[in-house]
C-alpha positions as CSV (number, residue, x, y, z in Angstrom):
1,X,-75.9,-238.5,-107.1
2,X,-77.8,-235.2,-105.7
3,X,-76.9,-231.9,-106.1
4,X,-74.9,-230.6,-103.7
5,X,-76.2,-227.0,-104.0
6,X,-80.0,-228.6,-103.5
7,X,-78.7,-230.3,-100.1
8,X,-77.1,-227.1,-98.7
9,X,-78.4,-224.1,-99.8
10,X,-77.2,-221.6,-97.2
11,X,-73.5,-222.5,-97.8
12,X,-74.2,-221.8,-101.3
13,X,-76.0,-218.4,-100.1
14,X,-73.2,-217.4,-97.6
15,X,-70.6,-218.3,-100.2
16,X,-71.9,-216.3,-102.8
17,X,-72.5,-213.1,-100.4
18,X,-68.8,-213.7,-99.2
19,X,-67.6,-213.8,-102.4
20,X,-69.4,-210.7,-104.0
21,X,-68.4,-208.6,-100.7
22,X,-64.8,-209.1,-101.0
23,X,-65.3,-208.3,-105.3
24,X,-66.7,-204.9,-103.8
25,X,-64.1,-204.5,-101.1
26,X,-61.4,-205.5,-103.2
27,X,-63.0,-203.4,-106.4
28,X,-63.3,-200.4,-103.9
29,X,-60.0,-200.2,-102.5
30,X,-57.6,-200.7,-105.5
31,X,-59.5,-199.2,-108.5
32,X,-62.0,-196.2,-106.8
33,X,-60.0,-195.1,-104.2
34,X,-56.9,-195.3,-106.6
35,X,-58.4,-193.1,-109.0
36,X,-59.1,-190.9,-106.1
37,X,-55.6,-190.5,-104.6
38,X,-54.3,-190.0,-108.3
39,X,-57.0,-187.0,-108.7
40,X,-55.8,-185.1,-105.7
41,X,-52.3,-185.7,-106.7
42,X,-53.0,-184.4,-109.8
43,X,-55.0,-182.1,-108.3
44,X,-52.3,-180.6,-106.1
45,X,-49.3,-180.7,-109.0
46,X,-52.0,-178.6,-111.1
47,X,-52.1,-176.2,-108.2
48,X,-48.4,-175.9,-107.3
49,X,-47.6,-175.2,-111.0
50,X,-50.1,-172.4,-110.8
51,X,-48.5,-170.8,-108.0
52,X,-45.4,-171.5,-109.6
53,X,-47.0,-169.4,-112.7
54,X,-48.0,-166.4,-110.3
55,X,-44.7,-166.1,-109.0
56,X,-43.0,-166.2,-112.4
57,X,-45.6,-163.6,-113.3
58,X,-45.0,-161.3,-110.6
59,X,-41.7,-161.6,-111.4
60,X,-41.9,-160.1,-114.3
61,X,-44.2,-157.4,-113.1
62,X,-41.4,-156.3,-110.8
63,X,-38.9,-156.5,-113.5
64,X,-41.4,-154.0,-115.5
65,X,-42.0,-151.9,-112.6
66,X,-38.1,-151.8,-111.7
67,X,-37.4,-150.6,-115.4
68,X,-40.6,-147.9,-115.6
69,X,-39.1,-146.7,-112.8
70,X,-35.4,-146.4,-113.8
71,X,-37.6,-144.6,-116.5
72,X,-39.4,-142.2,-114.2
73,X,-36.0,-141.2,-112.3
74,X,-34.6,-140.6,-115.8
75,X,-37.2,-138.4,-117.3
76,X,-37.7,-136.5,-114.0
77,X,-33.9,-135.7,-114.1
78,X,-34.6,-134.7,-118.4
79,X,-37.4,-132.4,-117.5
80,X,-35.7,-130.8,-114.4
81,X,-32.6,-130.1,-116.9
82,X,-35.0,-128.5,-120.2
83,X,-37.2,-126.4,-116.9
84,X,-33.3,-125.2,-115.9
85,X,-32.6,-124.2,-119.9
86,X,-36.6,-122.6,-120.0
87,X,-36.2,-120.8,-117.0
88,X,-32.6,-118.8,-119.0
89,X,-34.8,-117.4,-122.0
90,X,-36.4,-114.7,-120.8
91,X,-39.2,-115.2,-123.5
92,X,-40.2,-118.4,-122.0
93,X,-43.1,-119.8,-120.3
94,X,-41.1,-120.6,-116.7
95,X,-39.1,-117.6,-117.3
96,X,-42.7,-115.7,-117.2
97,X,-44.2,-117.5,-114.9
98,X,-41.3,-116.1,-112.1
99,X,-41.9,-113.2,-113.0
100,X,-45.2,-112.9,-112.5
101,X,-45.2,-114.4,-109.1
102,X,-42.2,-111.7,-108.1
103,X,-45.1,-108.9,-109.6
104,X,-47.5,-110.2,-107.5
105,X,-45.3,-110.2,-104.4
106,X,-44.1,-106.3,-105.6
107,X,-48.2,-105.4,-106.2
108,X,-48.6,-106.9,-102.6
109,X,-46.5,-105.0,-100.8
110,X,-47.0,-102.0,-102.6
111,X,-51.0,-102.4,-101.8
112,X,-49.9,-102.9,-97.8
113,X,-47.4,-99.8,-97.6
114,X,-50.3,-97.5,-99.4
115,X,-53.1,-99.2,-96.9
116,X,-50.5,-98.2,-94.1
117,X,-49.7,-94.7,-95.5
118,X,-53.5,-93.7,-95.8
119,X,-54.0,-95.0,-92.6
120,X,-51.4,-92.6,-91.0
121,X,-52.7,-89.8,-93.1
122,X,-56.4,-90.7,-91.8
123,X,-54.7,-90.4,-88.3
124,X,-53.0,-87.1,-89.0
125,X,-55.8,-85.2,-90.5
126,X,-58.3,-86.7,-87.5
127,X,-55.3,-85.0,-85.0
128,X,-55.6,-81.9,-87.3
129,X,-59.4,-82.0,-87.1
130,X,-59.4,-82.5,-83.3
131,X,-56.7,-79.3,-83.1
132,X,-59.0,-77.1,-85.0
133,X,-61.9,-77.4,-82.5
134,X,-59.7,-76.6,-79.3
């Protein structure tokens, strides 16, 4: 008896090529592409847990910045009270500072009414002056 692959050769040909194809289609579709969808996925679950993170994260910087600012309001209101108790002792800082600034108002108006006094004494002698000659 002959070979039967001798006899036909091209059904042997077209069988194998058939065959290996659908091993790469087959291969292709349920491992590679398999492995691909299961990277995205993974992929994506890695992604939503870090956005997950960032929010719990900024969470707790907004907890922080709540409480530093309770904080704030409450040292604001401490110093406001201990410049209030300053500003009593005469021999303090605040205490001096006042009254400085209420000097320095006096010692400006004081400099305005002599700069308007010597003007109206300039006036009167120039009238006095201008009398003389007549």
């Amino acid at each position: 008896m002959s070979n039967w692959f001798q006899n036909h050769p091209i059904y042997t040909i077209i069988g194998h090529t058939v065959l290996v194809a659908t091993t790469t289609i087959v291969f292709t579709n349920f491992v590679l592409d398999e492995n691909k969808i299961n990277f995205y996925k993974a992929q994506s679950e890695s992604a939503t847990a870090q956005i997950n993170n960032e929010k719990a994260i900024a969470e707790q910087y907004k907890a922080k910045v709540s409480v530093l600012e309770s904080d704030i309001t409450t040292l604001r209101s401490n110093n406001e009270r201990y410049l209030k108790w300053l500003g009593q002792d005469p021999k303090s800082f605040p205490s001096l500072e006042k009254e400085i600034t209420n000097l320095n108002a006096k010692l400006e108006v004081a400099v305005l009414e002599s700069l308007a006094k010597s003007s109206n004494d300039n006036k009167s002698s120039n009238d006095n002056k201008s009398n003389t000659y007549l």
